[in-house]
OpenMM code with the backbone's topology and positions (N, CA, C; nanometers):
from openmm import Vec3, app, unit

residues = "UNK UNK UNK UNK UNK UNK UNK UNK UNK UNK UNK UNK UNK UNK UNK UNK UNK UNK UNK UNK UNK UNK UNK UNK UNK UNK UNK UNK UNK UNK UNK UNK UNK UNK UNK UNK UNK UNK UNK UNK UNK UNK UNK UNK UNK UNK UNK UNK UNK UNK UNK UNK UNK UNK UNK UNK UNK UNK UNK UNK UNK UNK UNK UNK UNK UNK UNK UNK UNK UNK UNK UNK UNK UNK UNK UNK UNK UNK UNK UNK UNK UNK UNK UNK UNK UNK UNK UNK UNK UNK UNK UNK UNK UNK UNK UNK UNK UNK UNK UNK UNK UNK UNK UNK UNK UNK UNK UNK UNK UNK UNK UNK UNK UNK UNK UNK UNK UNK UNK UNK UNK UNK UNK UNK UNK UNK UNK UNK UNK UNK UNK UNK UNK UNK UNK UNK UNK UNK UNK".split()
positions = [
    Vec3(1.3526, 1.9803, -0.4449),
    Vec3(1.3085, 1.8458, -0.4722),
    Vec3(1.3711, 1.7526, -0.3701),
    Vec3(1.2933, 1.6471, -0.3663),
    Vec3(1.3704, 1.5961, -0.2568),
    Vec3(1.2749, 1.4427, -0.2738),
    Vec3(1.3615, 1.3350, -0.2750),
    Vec3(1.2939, 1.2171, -0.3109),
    Vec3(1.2775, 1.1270, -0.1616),
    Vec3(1.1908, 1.1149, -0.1715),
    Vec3(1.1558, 1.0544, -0.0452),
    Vec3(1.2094, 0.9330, -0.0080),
    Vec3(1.1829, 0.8013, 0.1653),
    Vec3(1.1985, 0.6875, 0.2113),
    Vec3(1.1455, 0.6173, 0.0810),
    Vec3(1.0194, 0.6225, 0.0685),
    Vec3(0.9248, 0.5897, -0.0380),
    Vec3(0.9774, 0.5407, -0.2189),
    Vec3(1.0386, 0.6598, -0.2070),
    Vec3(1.0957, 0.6254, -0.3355),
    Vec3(1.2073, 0.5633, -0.3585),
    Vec3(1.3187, 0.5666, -0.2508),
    Vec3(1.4520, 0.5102, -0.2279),
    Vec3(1.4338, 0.3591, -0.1932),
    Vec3(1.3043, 0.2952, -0.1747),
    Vec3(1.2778, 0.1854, -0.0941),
    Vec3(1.1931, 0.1145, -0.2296),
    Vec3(1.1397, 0.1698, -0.3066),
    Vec3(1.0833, 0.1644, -0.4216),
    Vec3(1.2029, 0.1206, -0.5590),
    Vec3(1.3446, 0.1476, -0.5415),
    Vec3(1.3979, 0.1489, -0.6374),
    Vec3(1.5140, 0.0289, -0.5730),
    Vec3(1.5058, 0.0105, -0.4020),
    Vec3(1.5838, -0.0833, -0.3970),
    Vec3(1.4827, -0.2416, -0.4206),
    Vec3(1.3571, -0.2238, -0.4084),
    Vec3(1.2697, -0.3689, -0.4303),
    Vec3(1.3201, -0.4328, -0.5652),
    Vec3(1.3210, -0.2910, -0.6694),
    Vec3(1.3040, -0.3564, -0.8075),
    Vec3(1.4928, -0.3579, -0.8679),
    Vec3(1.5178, -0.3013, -0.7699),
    Vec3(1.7086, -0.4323, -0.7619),
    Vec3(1.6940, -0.4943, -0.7030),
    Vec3(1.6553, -0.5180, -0.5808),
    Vec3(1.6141, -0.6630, -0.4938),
    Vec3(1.5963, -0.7599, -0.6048),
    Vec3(1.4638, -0.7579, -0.6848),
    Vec3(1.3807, -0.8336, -0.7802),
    Vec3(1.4492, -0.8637, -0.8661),
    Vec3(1.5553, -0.7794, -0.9366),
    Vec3(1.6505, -0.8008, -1.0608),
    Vec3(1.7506, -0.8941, -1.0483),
    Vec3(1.8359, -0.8635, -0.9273),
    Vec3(1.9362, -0.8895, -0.8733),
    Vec3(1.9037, -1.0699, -0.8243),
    Vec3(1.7540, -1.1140, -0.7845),
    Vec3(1.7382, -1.2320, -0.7123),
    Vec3(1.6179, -1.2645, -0.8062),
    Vec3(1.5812, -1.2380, -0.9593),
    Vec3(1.4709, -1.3311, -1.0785),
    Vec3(1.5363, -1.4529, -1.0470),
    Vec3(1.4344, -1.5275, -1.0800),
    Vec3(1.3944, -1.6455, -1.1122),
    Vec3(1.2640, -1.6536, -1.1773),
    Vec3(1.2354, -1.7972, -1.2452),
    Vec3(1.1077, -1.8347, -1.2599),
    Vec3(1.0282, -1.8378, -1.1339),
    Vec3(1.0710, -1.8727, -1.0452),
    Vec3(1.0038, -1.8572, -0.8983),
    Vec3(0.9155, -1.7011, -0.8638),
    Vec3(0.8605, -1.7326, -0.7630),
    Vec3(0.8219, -1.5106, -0.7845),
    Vec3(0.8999, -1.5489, -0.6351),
    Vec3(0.8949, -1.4169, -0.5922),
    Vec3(0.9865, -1.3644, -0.4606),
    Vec3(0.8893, -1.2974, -0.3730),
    Vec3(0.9167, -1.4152, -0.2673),
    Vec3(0.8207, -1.3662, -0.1313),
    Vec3(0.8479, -1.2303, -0.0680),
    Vec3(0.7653, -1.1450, -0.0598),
    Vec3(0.7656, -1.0318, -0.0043),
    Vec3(0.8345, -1.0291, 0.1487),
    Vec3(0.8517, -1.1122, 0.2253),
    Vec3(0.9433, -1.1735, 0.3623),
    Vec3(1.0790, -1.1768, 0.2775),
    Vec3(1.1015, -1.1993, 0.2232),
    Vec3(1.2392, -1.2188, 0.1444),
    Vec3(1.3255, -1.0989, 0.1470),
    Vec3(1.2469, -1.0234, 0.0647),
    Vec3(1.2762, -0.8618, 0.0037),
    Vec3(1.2943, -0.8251, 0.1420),
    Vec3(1.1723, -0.8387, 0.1947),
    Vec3(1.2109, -0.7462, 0.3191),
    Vec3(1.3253, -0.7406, 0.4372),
    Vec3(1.3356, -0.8706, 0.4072),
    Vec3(1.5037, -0.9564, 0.4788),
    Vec3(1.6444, -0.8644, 0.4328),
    Vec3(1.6361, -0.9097, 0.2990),
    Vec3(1.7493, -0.8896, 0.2714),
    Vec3(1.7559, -0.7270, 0.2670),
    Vec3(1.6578, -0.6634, 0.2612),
    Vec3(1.6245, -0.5217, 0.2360),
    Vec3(1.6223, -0.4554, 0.3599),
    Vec3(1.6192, -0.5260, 0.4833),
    Vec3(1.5989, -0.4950, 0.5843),
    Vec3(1.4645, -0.3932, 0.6087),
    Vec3(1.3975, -0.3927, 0.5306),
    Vec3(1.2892, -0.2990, 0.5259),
    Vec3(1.1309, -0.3527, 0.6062),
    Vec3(1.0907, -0.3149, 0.6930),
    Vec3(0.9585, -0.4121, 0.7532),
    Vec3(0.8625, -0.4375, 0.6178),
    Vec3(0.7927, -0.5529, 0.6715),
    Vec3(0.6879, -0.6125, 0.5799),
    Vec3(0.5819, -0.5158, 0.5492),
    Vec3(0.5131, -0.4368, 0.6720),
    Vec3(0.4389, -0.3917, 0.6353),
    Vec3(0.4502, -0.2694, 0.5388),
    Vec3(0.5792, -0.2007, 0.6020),
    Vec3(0.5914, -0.0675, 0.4593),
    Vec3(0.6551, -0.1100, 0.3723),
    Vec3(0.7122, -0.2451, 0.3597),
    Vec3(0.7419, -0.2992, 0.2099),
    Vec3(0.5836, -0.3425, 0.1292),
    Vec3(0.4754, -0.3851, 0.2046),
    Vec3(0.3601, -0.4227, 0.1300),
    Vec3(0.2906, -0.2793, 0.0693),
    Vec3(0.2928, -0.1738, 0.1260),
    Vec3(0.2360, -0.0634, 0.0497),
    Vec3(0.2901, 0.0177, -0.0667),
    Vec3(0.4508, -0.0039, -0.0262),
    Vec3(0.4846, 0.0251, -0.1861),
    Vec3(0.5163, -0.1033, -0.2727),
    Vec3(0.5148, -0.2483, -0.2613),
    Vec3(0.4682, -0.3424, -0.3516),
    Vec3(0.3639, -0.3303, -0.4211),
    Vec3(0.2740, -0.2587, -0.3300),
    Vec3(0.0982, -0.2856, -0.3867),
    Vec3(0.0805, -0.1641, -0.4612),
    Vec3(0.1800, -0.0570, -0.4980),
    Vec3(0.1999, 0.0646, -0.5784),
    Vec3(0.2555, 0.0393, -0.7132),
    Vec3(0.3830, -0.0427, -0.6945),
    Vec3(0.4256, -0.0764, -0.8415),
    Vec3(0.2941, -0.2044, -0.8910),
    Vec3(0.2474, -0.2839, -0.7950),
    Vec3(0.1515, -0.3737, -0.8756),
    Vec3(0.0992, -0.3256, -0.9433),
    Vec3(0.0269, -0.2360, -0.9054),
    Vec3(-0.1008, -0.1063, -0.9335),
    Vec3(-0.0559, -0.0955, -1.1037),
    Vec3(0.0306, -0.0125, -1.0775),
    Vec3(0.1255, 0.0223, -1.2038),
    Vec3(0.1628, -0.0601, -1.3096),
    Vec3(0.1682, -0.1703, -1.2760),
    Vec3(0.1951, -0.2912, -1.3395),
    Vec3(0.3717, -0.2820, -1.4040),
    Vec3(0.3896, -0.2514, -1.2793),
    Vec3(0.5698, -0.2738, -1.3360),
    Vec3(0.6052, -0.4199, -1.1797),
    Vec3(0.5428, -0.4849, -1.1253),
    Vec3(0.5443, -0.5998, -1.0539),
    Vec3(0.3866, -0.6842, -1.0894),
    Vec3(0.4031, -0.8149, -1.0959),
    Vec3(0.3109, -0.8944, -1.0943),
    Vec3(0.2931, -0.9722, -0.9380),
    Vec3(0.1860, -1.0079, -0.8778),
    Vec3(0.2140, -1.0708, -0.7479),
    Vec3(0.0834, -1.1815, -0.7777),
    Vec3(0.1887, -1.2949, -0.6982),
    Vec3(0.0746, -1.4411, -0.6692),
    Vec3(0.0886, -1.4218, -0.5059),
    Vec3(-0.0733, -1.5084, -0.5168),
    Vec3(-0.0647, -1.4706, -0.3325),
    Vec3(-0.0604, -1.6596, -0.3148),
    Vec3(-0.0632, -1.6529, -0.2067),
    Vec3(-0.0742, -1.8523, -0.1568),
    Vec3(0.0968, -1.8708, -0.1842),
    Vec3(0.0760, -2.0206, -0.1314),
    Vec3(0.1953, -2.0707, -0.1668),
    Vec3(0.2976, -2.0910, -0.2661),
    Vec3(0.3824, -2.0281, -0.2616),
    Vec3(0.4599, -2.0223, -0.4042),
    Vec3(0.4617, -1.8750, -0.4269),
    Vec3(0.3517, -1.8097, -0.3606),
    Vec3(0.3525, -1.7040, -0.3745),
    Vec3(0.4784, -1.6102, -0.3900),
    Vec3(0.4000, -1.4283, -0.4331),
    Vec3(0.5240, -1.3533, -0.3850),
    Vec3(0.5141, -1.2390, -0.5181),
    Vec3(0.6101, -1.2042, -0.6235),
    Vec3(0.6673, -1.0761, -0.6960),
    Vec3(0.7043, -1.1284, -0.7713),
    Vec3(0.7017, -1.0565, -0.8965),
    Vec3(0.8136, -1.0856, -1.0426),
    Vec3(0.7991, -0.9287, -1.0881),
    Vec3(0.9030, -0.9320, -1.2004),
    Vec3(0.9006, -0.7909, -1.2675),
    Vec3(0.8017, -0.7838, -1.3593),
    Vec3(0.7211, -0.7187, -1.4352),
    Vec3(0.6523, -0.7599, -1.5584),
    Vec3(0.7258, -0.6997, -1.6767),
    Vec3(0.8824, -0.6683, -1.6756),
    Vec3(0.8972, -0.6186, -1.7868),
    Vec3(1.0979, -0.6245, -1.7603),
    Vec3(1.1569, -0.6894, -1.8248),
    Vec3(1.3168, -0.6785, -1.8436),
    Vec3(1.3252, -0.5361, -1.7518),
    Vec3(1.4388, -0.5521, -1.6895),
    Vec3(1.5036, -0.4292, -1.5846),
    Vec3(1.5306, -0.3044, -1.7022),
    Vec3(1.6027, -0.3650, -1.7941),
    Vec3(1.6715, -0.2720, -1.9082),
    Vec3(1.5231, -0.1990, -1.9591),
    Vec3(1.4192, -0.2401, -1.9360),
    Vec3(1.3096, -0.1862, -2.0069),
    Vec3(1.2442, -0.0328, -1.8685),
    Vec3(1.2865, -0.0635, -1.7753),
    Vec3(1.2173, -0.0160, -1.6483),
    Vec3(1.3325, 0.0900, -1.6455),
    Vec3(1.2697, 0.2140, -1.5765),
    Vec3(1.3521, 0.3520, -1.5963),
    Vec3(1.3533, 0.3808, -1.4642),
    Vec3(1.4360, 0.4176, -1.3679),
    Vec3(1.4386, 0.5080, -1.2353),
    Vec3(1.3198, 0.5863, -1.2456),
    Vec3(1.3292, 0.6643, -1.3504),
    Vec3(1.2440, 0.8109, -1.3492),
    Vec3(1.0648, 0.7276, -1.3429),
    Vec3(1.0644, 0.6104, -1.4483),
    Vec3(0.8928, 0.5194, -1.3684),
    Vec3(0.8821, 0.5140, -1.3055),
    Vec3(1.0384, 0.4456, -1.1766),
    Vec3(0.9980, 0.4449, -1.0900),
    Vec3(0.9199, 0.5311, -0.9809),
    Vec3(1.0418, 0.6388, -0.9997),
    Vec3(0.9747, 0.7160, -0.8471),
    Vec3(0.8858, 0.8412, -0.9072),
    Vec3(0.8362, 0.8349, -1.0369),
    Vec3(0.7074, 0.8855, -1.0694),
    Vec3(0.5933, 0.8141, -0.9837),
    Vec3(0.6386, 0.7256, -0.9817),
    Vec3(0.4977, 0.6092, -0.9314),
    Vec3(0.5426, 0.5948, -0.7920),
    Vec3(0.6350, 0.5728, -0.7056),
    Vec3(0.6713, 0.6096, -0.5695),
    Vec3(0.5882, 0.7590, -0.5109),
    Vec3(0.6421, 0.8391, -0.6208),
    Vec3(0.6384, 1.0133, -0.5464),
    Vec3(0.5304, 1.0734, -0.5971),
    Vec3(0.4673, 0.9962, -0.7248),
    Vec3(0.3351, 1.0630, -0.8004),
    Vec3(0.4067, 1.1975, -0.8692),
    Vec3(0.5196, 1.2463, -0.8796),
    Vec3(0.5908, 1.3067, -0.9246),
    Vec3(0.7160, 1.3998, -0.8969),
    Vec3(0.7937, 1.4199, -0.9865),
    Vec3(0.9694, 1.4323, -0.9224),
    Vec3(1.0068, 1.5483, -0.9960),
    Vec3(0.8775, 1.6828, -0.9885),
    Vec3(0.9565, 1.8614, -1.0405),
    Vec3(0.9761, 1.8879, -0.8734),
    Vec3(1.0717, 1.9957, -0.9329),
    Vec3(1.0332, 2.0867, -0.8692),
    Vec3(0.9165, 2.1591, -0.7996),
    Vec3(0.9114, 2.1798, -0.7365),
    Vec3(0.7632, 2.2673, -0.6732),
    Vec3(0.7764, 2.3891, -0.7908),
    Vec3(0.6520, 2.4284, -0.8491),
    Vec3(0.7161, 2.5795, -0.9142),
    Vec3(0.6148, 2.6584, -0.8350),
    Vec3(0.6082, 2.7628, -0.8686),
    Vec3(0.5342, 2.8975, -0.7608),
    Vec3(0.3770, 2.8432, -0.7885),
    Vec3(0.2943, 2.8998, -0.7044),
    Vec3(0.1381, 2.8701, -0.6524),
    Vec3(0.0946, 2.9898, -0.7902),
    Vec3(-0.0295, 2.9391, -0.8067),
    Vec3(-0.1070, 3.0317, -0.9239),
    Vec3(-0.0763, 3.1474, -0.8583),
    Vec3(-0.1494, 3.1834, -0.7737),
    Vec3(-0.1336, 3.3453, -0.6468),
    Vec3(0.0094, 3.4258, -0.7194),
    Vec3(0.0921, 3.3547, -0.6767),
    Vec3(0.2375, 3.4067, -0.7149),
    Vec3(0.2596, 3.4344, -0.8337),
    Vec3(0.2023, 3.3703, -0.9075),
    Vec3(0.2602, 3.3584, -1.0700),
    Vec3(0.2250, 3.4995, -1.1188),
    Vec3(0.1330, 3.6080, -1.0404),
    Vec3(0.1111, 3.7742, -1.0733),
    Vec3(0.2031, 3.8452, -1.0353),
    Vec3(0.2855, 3.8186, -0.9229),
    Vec3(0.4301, 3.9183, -0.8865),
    Vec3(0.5096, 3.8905, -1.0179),
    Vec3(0.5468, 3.9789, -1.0497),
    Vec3(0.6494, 3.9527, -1.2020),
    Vec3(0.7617, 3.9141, -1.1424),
    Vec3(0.8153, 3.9362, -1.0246),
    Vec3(0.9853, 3.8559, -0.9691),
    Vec3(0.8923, 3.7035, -1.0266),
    Vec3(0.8173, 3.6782, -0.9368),
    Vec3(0.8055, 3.5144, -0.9099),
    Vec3(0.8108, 3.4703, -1.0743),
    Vec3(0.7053, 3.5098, -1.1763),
    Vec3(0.6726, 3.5162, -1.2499),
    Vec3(0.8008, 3.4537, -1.3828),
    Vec3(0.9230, 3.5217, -1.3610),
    Vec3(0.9980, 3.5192, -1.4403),
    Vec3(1.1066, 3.4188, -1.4086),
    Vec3(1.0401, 3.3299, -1.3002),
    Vec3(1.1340, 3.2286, -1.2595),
    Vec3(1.0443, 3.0812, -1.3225),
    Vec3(0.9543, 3.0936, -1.3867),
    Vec3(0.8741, 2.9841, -1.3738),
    Vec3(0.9090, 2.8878, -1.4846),
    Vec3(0.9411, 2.9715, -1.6107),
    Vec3(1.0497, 2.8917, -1.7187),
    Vec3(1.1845, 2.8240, -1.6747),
    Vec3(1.2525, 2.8519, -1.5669),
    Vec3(1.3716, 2.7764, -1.5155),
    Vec3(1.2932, 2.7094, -1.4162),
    Vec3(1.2408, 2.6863, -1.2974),
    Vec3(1.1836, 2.5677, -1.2935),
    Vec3(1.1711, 2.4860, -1.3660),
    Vec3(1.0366, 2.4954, -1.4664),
    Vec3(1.0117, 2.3675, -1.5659),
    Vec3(1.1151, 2.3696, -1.6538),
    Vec3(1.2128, 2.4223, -1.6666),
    Vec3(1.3399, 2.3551, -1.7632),
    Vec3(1.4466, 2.2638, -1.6347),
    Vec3(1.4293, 2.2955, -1.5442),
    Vec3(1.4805, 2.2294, -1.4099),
    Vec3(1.3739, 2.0734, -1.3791),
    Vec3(1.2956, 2.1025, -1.3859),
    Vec3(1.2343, 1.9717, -1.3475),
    Vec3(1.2472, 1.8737, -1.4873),
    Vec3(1.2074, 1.9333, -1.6330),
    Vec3(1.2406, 1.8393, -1.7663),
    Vec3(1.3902, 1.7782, -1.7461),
    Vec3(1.4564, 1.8666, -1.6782),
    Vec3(1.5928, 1.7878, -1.6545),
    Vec3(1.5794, 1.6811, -1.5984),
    Vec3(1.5923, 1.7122, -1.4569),
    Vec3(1.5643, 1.5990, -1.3719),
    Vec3(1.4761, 1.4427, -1.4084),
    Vec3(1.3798, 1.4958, -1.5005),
    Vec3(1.3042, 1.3710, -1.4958),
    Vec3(1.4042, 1.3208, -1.6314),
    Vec3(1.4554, 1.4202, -1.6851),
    Vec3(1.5393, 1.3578, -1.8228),
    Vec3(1.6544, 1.2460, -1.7677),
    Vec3(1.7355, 1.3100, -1.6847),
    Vec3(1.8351, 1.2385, -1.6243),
    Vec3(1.7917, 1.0794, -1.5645),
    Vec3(1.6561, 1.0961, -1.5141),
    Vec3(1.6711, 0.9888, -1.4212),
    Vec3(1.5141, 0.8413, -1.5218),
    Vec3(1.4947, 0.9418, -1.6568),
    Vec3(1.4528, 0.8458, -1.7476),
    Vec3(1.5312, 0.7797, -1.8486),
    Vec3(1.6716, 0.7949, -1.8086),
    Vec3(1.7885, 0.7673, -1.8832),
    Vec3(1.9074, 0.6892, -1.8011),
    Vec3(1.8298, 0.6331, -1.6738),
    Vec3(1.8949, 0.5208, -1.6075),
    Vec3(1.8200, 0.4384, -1.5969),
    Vec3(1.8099, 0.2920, -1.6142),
    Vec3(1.7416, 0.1968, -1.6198),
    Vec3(1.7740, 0.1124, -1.4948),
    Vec3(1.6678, 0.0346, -1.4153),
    Vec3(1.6903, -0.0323, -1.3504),
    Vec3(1.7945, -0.1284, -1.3589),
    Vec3(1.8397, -0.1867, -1.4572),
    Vec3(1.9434, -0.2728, -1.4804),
    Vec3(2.1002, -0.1957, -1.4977),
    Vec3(2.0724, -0.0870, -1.5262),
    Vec3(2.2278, 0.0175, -1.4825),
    Vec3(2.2481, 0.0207, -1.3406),
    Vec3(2.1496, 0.0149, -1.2457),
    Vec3(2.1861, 0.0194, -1.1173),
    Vec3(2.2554, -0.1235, -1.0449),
    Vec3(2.2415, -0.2297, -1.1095),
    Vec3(2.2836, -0.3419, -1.0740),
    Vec3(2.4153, -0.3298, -1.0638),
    Vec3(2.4928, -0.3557, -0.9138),
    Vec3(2.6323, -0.3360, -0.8851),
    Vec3(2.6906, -0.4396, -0.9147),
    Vec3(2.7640, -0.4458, -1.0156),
    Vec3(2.8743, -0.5209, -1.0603),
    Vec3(3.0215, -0.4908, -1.0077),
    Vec3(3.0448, -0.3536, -0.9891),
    Vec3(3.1611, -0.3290, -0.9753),
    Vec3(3.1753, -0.2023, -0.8794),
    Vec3(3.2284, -0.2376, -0.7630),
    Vec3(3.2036, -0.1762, -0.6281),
    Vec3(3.2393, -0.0105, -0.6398),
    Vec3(3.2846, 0.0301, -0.7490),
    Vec3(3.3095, 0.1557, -0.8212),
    Vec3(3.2657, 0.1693, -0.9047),
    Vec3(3.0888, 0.1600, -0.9100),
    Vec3(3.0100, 0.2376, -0.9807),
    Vec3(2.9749, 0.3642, -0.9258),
    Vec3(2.9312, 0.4290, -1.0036),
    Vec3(2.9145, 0.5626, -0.9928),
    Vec3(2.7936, 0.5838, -0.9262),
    Vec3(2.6990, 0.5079, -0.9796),
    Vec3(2.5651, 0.5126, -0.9083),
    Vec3(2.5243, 0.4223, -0.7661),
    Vec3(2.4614, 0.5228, -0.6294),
    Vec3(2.4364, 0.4780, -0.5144),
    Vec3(2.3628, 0.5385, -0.4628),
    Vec3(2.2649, 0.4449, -0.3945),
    Vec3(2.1404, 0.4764, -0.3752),
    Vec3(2.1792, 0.5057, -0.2436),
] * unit.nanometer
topology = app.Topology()
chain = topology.addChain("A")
for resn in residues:
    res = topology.addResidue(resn, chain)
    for name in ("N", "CA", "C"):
        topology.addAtom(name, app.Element.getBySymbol(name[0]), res)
């Protein structure tokens, strides 16, 4: 497994967003500032969580981003479901699944990937917010 630019860039927007709410929304030039991330591959994964509806966006002046839902409500594991379209393991190709070696590995995979997505649907965007320069969690 291996989580991509995509998804790591995906989970710093929506601390970007947490970290800098307001009633205001947040110009996508902003994020990308402080994120150092270019505009344009910050606009394709903006326009992914929109999709999703875990960001709302106004365009024009005033424009920009909001969350549509408390950080504490928003999970890592939404996130980069919706970044990565999904976060198992690879498990073996149908083809394979007839060699009995391959075969008998395919239950630890999917108890390997239920993990993974367990772990990381059990951190909330608002746990990642650094308060204290010795948190445990780093992106």
């Amino acid at each position: 497994m291996k989580i991509s630019t995509k998804g790591r860039y995906s989970l710093l927007v929506m601390i970007d967003l947490t970290e800098n709410q307001s009633d205001d929304f947040i110009p996508l030039r902003d994020i990308a500032k402080r994120q150092d991330i270019s505009e344009k591959y910050l606009e394709s994964i903006i326009k992914l969580l929109v999709k999703n509806k875990l960001l709302v966006g106004l365009r024009g002046k005033g424009g920009g981003y909001k969350l549509t839902k408390r950080p504490s409500d928003i999970t890592v594991g939404e996130v980069l479901r919706i970044a990565e379209e999904n976060i198992m393991i690879d498990e073996e190709d149908t083809d394979s699944m007839y060699r009995t070696s391959e075969y008998r590995t395919i239950d630890m995979w999917s108890r390997l990937s239920k993990m993974i997505n367990n772990f990381f649907d059990s951190i909330s965007i608002a746990d990642l917010i650094v308060e204290d320069p010795g948190n445990d969690f780093i992106i």
